[in-house]
C-alpha positions in Angstrom: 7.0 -24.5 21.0 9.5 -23.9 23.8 13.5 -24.4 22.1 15.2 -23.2 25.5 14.4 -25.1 28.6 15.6 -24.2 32.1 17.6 -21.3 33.1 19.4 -20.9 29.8 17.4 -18.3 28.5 18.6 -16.0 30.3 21.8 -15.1 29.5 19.7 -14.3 26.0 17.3 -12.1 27.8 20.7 -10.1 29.7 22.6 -10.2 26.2 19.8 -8.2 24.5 19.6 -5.5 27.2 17.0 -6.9 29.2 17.0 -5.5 33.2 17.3 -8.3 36.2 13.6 -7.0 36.9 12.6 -7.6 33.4 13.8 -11.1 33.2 12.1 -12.0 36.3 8.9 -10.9 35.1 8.7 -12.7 32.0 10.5 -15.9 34.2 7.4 -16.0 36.4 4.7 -15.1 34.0 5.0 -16.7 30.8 4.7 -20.6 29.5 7.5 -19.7 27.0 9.9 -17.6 28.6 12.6 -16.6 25.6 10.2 -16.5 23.3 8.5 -13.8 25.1 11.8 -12.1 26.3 12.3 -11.8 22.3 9.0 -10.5 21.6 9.5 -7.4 24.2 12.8 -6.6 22.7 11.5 -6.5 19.2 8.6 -4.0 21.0 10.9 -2.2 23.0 14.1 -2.0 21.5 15.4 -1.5 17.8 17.3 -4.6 16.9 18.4 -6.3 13.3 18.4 -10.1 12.6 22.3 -10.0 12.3 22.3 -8.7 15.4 19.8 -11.0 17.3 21.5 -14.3 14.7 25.1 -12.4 17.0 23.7 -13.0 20.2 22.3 -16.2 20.0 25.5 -17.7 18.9 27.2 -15.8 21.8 25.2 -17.1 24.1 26.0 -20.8 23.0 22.5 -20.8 20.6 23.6 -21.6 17.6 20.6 -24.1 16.2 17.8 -21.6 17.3 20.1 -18.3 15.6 19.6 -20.3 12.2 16.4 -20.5 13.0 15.8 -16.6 12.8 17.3 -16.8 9.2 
């Protein structure tokens, strides 16, 4: 299931610390591109649910941030 369509995703991606190159690589090789950009930061990078619930509603996310709860 994709929840973010176009470009919006990826303000996400850049708000949880992911590089310009990163973000293009997911953009241009993955169906679902924030879901995947999630997936490598939960690989990658230590980050809490408060914290990830945080940056979706920074980013203007709110819906999908409850959806992590």
């Amino acid at each position: 299931m994709c929840v973010v369509g176009g470009e919006e995703w990826k303000s996400v991606a850049e708000a949880l610390g992911l590089t310009p190159q990163e973000i293009r690589f997911i953009d241009h090789r993955t169906f679902n591109p924030l879901e995947a950009a999630l997936a490598f930061i939960s690989k990658q990078r230590h980050i809490t649910v408060g914290e990830l619930y945080d940056k979706l509603s920074e980013c203007g996310f709110p819906v999908i941030a409850d959806l992590t709860l």
